[in-house]
Steps between C-alpha positions, in 0.01 A plus 500: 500500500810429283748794393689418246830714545574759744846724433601789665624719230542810604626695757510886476669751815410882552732576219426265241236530163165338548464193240265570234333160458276337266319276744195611711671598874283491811651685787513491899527689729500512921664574791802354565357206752155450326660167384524640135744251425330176651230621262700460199631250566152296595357621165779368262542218703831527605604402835808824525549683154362859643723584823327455803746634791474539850592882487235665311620786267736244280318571199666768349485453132191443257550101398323385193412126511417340135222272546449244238628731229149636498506813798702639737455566900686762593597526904524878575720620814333477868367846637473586867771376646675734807857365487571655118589833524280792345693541184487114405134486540469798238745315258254219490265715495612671170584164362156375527332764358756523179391157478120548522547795224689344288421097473253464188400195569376548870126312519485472899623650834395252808570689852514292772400573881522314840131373497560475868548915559354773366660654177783737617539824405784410245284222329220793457754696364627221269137440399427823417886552328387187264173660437669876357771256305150403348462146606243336695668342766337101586520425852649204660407484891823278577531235804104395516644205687565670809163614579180313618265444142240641700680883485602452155220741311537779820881507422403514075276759550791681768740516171260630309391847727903466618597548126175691370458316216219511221201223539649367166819426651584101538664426882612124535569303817829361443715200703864385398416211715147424419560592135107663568467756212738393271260325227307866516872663423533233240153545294522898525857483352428251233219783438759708448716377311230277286693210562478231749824563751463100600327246510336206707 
């Protein structure tokens, strides 16, 4: 899978104007050690573009990465995590949704959970938050490494009555390491955005 050019362009703080863009954005979301960044980074084949850190919680702006000139991913803030202090959370929290309102060119929300846990109450809450913003959230069931293949579907169909999700709704295994899932994430973006993202 070759992509061409990867640039992070934009980086935008509780304060600042969401970027209206031309270019078809697909957005994620997760708590702040689902491995949100690892994701990113395995999909546009970078080894450390997004920030992965060892403190979750460093996300704390919306970044806007330009892939091949052609769409954008857009990293939204970690939720979840104890150590920031009420008021931060609800900064991001307003920051998110001005973004979800007022991006026109929003096709996609993925939401990522810990395959290996039941969906916690904040990812139900962020599902359902995505769903009254009027997306349908896609599901990525992060680390499939670190459990036994066997226990795979249990845990898929866990996320689902965790989150309460419609039949319709798409929930894919997902492993940074393994790089399992990331040809599905591939083909259902290039649906999308009716362009290949890469190529073989």
């Amino acid at each position: 899978m070759v992509i061409k050019s990867v640039n992070l362009e934009t980086v935008i703080g509780v304060t600042s104007k969401i970027p209206q863009n031309s270019m078809p954005e697909i957005a994620f979301a997760g708590k702040s050690n689902v491995g949100k960044s690892s994701l990113i980074n395995a999909i546009m084949n970078r080894k450390s573009l997004a920030r992965t850190s060892s403190s979750p919680g460093k996300t704390q702006t919306i970044n806007f990465y330009n892939i091949n000139d052609a769409l954008y991913f857009v990293d939204l803030p970690g939720y979840g995590y104890a150590k920031v202090s009420q008021q931060e959370k609800e900064k991001w929290g307003k920051m998110v949704e001005r973004y979800l309102h007022q991006s026109k060119v929003l096709v996609a929300v993925f939401l990522l959970v810990d395959i290996r846990h039941d969906p916690s109450a904040n990812d139900k809450v962020m599902y359902d938050w995505i769903r009254a913003n009027g997306f349908h959230p896609i599901v990525i069931a992060t680390k499939a490494d670190k459990i036994n293949r066997s226990q795979l579907q249990k845990q898929v169909r866990a996320v689902r009555q965790g989150l309460g999700v419609d039949r319709d709704t798409i929930v894919i295994p997902f492993s940074a390491q393994t790089k399992q899932g990331r040809d599905e994430i591939y083909e259902l973006i290039d649906s999308m955005v009716g362009q290949p993202v890469g190529e073989d």
